[in-house]
C-alpha positions in Angstrom: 3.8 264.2 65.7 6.1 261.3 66.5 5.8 257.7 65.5 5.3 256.5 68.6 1.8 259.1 68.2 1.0 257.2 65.0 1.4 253.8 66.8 -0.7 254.4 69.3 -3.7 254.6 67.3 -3.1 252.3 64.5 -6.4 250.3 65.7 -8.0 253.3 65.0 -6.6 253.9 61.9 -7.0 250.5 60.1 -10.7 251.0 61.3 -10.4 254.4 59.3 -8.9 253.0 56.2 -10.9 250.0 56.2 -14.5 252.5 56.2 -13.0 254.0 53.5 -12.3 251.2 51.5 -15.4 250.2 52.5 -17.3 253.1 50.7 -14.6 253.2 47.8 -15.4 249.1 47.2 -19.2 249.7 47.0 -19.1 252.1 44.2 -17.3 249.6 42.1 -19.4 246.6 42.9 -23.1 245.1 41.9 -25.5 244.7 44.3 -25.8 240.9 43.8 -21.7 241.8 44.9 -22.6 243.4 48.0 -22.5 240.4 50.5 -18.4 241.4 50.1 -18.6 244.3 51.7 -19.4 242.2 55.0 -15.9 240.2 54.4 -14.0 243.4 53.8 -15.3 244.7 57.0 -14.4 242.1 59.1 -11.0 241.9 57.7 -10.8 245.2 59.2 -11.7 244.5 61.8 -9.5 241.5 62.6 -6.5 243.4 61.3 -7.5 246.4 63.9 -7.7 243.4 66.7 -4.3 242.7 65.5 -3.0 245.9 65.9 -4.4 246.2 68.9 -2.7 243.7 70.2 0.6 244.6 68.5 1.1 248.0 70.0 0.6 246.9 73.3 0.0 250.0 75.7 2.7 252.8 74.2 1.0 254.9 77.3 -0.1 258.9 76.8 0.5 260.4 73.4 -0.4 263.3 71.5 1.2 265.6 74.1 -1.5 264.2 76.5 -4.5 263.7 74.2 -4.3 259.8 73.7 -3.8 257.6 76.4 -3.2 254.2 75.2 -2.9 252.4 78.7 -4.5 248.6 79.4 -7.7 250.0 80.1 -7.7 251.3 76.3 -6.5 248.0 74.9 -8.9 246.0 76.8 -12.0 248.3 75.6 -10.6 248.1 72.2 -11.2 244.5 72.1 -15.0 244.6 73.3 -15.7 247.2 70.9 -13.6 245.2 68.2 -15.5 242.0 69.0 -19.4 243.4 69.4 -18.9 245.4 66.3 -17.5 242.0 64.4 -20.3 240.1 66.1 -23.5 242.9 65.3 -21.9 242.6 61.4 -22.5 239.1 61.4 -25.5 239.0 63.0 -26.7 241.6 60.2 -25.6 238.8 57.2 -29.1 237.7 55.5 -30.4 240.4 58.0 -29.6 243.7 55.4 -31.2 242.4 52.0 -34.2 240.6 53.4 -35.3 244.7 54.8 -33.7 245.9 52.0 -31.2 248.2 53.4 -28.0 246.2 52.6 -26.0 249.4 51.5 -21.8 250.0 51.5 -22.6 253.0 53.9 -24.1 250.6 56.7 -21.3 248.9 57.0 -18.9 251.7 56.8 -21.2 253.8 59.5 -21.2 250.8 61.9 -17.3 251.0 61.2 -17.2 254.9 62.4 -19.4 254.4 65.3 -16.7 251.8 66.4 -14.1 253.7 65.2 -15.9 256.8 68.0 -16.1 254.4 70.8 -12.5 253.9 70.6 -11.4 257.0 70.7 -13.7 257.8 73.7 -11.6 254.6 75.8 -7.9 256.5 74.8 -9.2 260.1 75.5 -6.8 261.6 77.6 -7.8 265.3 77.3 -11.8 266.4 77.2 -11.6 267.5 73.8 -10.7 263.7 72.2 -13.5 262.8 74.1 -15.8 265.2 72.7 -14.6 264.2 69.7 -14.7 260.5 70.2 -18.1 261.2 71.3 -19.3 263.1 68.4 -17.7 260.5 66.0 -19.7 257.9 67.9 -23.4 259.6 67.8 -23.6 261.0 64.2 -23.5 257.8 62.3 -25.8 255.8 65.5 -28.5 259.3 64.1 -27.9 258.0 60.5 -28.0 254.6 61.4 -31.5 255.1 63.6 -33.3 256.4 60.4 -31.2 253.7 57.7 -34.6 251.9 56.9 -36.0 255.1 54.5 -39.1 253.2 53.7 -40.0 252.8 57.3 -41.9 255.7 59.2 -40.6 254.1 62.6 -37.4 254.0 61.4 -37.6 258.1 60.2 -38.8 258.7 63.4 -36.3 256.7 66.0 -33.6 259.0 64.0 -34.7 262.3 64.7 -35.9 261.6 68.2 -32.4 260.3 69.2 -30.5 263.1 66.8 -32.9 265.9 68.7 -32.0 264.6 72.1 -28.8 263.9 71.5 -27.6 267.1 70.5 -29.0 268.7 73.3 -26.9 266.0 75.3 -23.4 266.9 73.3 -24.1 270.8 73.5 -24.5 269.8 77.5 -21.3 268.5 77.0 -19.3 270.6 75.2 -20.5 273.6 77.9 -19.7 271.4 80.6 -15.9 271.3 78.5 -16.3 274.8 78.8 -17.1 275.4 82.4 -14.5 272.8 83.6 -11.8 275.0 81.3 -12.9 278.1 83.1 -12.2 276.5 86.7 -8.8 274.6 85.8 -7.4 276.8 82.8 -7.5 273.3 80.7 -8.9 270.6 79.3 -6.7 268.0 80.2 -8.1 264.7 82.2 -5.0 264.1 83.9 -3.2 267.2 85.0 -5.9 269.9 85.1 -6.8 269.4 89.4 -3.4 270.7 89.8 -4.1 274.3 88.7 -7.7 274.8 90.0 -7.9 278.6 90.0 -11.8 279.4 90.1 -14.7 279.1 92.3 -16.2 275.5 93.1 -19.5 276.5 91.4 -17.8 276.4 87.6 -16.0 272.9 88.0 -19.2 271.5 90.0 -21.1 272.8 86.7 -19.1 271.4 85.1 -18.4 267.9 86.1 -22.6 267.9 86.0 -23.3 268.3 82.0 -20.6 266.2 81.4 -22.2 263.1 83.5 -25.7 264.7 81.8 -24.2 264.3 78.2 -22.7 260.7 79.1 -25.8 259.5 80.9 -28.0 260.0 78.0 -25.6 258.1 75.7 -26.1 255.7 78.4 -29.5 255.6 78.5 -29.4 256.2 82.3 -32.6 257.3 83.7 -34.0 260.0 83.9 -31.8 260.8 80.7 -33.4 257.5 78.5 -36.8 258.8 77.1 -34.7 258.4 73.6 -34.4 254.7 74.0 -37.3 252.6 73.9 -38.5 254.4 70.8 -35.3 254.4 68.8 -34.6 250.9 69.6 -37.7 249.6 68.6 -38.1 252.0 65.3 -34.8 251.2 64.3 -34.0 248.6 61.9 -33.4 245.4 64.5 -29.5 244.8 63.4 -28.8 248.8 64.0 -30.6 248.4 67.8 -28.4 245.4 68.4 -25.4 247.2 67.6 -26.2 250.9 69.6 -27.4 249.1 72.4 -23.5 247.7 72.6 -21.1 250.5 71.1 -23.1 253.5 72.7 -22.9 252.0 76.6 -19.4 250.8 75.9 -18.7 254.6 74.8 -20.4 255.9 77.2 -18.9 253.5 80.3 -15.4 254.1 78.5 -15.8 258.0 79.1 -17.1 257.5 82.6 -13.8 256.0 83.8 -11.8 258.6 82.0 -14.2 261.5 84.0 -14.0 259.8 87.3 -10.2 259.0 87.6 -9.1 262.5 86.7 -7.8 264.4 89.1 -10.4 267.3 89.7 -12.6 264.6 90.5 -11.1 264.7 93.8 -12.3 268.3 94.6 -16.1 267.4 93.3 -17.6 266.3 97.0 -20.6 264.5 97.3 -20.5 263.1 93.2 -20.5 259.5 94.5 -24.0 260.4 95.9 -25.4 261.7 92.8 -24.5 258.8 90.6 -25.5 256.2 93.5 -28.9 258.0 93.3 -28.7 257.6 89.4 -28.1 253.9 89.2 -30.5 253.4 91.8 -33.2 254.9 90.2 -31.9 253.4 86.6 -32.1 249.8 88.1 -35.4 250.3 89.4 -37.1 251.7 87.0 -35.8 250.1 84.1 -36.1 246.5 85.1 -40.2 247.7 87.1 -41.1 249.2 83.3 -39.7 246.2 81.7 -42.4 244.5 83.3 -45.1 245.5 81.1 -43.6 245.3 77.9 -45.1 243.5 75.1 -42.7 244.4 72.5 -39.3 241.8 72.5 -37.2 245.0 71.2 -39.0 248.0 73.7 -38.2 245.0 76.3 -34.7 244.6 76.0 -34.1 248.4 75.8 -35.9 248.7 79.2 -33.2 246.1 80.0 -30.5 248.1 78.4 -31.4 250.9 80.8 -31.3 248.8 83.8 -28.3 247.2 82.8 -27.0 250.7 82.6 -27.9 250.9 86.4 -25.6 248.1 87.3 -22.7 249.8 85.5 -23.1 252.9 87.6 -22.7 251.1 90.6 -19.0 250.1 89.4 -18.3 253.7 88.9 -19.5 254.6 91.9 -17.1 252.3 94.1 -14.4 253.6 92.7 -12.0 250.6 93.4 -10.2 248.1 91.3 -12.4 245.6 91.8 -15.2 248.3 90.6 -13.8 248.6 87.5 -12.6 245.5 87.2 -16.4 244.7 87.5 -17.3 247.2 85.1 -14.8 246.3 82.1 -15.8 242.4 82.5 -19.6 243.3 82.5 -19.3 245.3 78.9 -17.5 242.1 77.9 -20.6 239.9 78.3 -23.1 242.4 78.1 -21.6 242.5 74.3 -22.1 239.1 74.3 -25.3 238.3 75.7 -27.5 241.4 74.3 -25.8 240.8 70.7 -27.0 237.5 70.9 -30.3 238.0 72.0 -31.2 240.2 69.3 -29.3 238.0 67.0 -31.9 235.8 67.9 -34.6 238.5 67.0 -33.2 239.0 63.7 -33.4 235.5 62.7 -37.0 235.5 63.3 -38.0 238.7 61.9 -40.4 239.2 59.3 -40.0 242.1 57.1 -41.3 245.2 58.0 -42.3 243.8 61.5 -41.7 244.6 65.4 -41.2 240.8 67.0 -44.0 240.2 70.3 -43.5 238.0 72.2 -46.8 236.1 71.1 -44.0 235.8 67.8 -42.1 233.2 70.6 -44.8 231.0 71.6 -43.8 227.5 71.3 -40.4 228.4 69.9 -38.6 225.0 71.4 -40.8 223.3 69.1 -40.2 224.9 66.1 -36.6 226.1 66.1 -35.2 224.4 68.8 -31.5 226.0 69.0 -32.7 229.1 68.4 -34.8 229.1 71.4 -31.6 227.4 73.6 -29.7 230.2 72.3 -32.3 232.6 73.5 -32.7 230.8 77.2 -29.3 231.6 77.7 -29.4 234.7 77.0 -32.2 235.6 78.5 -30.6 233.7 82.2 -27.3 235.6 81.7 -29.1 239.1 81.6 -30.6 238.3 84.7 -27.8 237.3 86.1 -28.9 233.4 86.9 -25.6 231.3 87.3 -23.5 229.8 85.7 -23.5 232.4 82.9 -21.4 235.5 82.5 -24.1 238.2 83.4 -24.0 236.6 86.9 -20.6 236.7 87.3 -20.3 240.5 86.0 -23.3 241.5 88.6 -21.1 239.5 91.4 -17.8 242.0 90.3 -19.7 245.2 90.1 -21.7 244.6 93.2 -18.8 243.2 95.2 -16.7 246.5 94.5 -20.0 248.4 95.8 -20.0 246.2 99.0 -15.8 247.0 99.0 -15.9 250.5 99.1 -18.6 250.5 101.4 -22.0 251.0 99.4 -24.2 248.6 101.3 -27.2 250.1 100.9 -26.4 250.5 96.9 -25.5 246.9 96.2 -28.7 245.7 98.1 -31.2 248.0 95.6 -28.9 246.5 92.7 -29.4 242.8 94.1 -33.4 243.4 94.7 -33.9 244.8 90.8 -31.9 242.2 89.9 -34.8 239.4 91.3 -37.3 241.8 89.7 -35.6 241.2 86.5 -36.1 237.4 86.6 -39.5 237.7 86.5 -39.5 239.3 82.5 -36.2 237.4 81.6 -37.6 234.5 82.3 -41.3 235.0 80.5 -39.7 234.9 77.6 -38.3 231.6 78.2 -41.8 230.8 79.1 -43.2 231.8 76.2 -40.5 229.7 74.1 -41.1 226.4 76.2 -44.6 226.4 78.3 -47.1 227.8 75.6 -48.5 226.1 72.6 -47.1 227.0 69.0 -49.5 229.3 66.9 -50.9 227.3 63.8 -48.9 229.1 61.2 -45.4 228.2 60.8 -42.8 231.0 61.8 -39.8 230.4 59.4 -36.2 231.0 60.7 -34.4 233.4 58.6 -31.0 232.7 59.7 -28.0 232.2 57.5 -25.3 230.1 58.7 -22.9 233.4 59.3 -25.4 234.7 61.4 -26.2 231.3 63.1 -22.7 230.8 63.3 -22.7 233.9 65.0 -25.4 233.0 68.1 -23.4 230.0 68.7 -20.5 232.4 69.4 -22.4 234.1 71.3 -23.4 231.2 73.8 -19.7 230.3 73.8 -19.0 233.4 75.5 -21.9 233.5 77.9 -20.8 230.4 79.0 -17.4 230.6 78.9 -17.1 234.1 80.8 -19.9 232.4 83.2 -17.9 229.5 83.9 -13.9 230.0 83.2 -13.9 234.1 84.3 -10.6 233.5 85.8 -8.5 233.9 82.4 -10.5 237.0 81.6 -10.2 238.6 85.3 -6.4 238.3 85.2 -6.2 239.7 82.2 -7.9 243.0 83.2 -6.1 242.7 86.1 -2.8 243.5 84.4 -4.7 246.0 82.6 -5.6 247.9 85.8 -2.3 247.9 86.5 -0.6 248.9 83.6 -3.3 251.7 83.7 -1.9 252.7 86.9 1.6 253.2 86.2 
């Protein structure tokens, strides 16, 4: 192990020191003292941003097991920033459920801390690895609220499921070893010495494994029930970190080179984001429930993601990293949103939003936008990351793809847009519906709307950016 090794992770090691600390500070402390442990995570967390930043892209390390490239740094900095943003969003959030505990924070820390590692994997066994560090705290996290029987449940749904997803996985590792004689992403094509059938097995669990982390369909039965059990702050974050994860891993699978000698894959996943964008956004429709709704719109956003993966191109995953940028931004904030209206022990309807302009009138701004930028309404973010991902469709010749991802996208509108509805056209029930918002958390939506915008209207700093990403990746 060489310095240059050590330096190519130190992100991830500040992260790992910080949960630590994290866990070590909370023994020492009262609980009237706990509100600290927020401010030593985000210290972390700015001083792993920092370190990102600082090490630049030191390329593959670990004898091929990291690989720090552009891509890496750029997903370091959406995790970084949707994990800072879900912690602030949880301020107020933790104490008024009664859940505000030093593991929380320091499980939200090593489900980041997972994702990471997933976006640098340069050999299938990090990625397992990153993988596994990502799920096991998102299973504690599910079932954090003890007192709630949703809450219980959400957890072992999601841990049943997803260990059959990792032990897909982990075999697909296994039959992908057997065809190549390795595990590494970048070098094993070379040395192909088996029949097709093992690395075609192959290849399949590990885009099983990956799509249920995504929430792709048909892989998603876990999500509408552990998003909606799960205390609201822990949905906001898994929503984010998971798909990040999960997107991070795809572009590792797809641009390794036994890809190449996997015919027909592009099919398969066009068929799987087609389906995931259909779907999700038709049984979004019929929701009720603000949090089953927006993980029916996770799914479908999942869809759109596919379809960057599936062109292939720069301009694909170009598409791709810019849409988890404001997908971090504009699903964090909408169940930011959430949070701050709340009541203890209760799943928000969206009867709860009714005349919502009225009553809290920058919450329910803050909500509009968000709900126009997730379906992708201009001039906000979500419409320019749907223009990316679909235009590297249409590049690489997926016609018929970007059309179906266009057509769910209208279909969207139509539940997007009730809630705005709700908010502004119908009358305010007779009791008053308090805001529960602290001014770290409120502080925190206005960010949020910052970015939306700011992505939606100025993309051009951000696209260059990624830009020389991509092509640092590529050298």
């Amino acid at each position: 192990m060489s310095a240059n090794d050590l330096i190519s992770i130190l992100p991830e090691l500040i992260l790992t020191g910080t949960a630590l600390l994290v866990l070590m500070w909370d023994l020492f402390i009262s609980k009237e003292q706990r509100s600290s442990l927020l401010w030593v995570s985000l210290l972390g967390i700015i001083g792993a941003a920092v370190g990102n930043v600082l090490i630049g892209s030191p390329g593959t390390t670990f004898q091929g097991m990291v690989r720090a490239d552009g891509i890496a740094q750029f997903l370091n900095f959406v995790l970084l920033i949707s994990c800072g943003l879900s912690l602030l969003f949880s301020d107020g959030y933790l104490s008024r459920q009664k859940i505000e505990r030093g593991e929380y924070y320091a499980l939200v820390l090593t489900a980041t801390l997972g994702a990471m590692l997933m976006g640098k994997s340069g050999n299938l066994l990090t990625l397992f690895l990153g993988l596994e560090v990502l799920s096991i705290p998102l299973y504690i996290l599910a079932s954090f609220w003890k007192e709630n029987r949703n809450s219980q449940e959400a957890g072992l749904k999601y841990f049943l499921l997803g260990a059959f997803a990792s032990a897909f996985f982990l075999y697909g590792i296994a039959l992908i070893f057997g065809a190549t004689g390795g595990t590494s992403i970048l070098s094993t094509g070379a040395t192909q010495r088996s029949v097709d059938w093992l690395l075609y097995g192959g290849v399949g669990l590990l885009l099983v494994g990956l799509s249920f982390k995504a929430a792709v369909i048909p892989f998603h039965a876990w999500a509408p029930d552990a998003y909606e059990g799960a205390p609201t702050s822990v949905t906001a974050f898994m929503s984010v970190i998971a798909k990040v994860g999960a997107f991070a891993a795809l572009i590792r699978v797809v641009e390794s080179s036994w890809m190449s000698s996997v015919h027909n894959w592009e099919f398969v996943v066009s068929v799987l984001a087609a389906l995931t964008m259909v779907l999700g956004n038709i049984l979004a429709i019929t929701q009720t429930s603000l949090k089953r709704l927006l993980a029916y719109s996770s799914i479908a956003h999942a869809g759109y993601l596919l379809v960057g993966i599936v062109a292939t191109n720069n301009l694909g995953t170009q598409g791709i990293l810019f849409y988890l940028l404001t997908y971090g931004f504009m699903n964090l904030g909408a169940f930011g949103v959430v949070m701050a209206l709340e009541k203890i022990g209760e799943n928000p309807t969206l009867s709860d939003y009714a005349g919502l302009a009225k009553r809290h009138p920058w919450l329910a701004a803050a909500m509009a936008v968000f709900m126009i930028s997730l379906a992708g309404i201009p001039p906000t973010a979500g419409f320019m990351a749907k223009l990316y991902v679909f235009g590297g469709a249409i590049q690489a010749g997926h016609y018929k793809l970007a059309i179906i991802g266009v057509l769910a996208s209208v279909v969207s509108v139509y539940y997007y847009l009730r809630v705005v509805y709700f908010m502004y056209m119908r009358p305010a029930p007779q009791q008053e519906v308090p805001s529960y918002s602290t001014r770290l958390a409120f502080a925190a939506v206005i960010l949020a709307v910052i970015g939306v915008l700011e992505l939606g209207i100025f993309p051009g700093t951000w696209l260059e950016w990624m830009q020389q990403m991509l092509s640092v990746a590529s050298r």
